[in-house]
N, C-alpha and C positions, 0 to 999 in steps of 0.2 A: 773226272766224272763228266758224264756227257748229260747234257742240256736236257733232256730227255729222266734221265736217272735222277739228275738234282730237282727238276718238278716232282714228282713224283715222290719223292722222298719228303719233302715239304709238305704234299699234298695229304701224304699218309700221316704225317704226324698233327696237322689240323684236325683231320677228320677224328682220327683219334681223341684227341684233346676234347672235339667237339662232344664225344661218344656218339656217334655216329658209324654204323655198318657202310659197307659201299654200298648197299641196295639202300639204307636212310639216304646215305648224301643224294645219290642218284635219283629216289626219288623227288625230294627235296628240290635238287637242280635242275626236273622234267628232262633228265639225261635217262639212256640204260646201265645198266649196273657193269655191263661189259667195262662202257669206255672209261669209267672210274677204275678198275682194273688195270687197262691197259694204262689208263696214265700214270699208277701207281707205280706201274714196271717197268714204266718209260720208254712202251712200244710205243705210245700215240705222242705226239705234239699238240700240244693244248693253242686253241688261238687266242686272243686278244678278249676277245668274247667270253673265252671258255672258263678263261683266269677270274673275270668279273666274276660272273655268274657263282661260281665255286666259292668263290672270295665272299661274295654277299652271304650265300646260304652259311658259311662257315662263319663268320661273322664278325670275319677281319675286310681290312684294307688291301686292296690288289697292290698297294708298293707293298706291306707287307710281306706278302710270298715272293715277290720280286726280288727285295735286298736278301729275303734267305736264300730263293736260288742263286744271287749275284755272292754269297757269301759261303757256297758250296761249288762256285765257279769265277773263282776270281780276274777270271780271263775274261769276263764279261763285263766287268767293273770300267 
């Protein structure tokens, strides 16, 4: 699974959890509702920023989504 696909799969299953729509998270994170798509499908690359940011409004810890994308990409470990 590529780097891209394992964010984004993470990311959907937070936001879910959260009960949150993309257009809540998005507006929540002062993002558009696009680039919450696009990183769900794992067209876009989230930066360093992008993970905080999500992370807070979601209401975990940015190592959190880390070790789950390092645990859907063990090549990163």
């Amino acid at each position: 699974m590529e780097f891209g696909q394992a964010f984004g799969q993470v990311l959907k299953a937070h936001r879910k959890a959260a009960g949150f729509s993309q257009e809540e998270l998005a507006h929540r994170a002062c993002m558009h509702s696009t680039a919450i798509s696009l990183y769900e499908r794992g067209l876009r690359q989230p930066t360093l920023h992008t993970v905080f940011n999500l992370s807070t409004v979601l209401g975990v810890q940015p190592s959190q989504i880390v070790m789950e994308v390092e645990a859907l990409r063990p090549e990163l470990s």
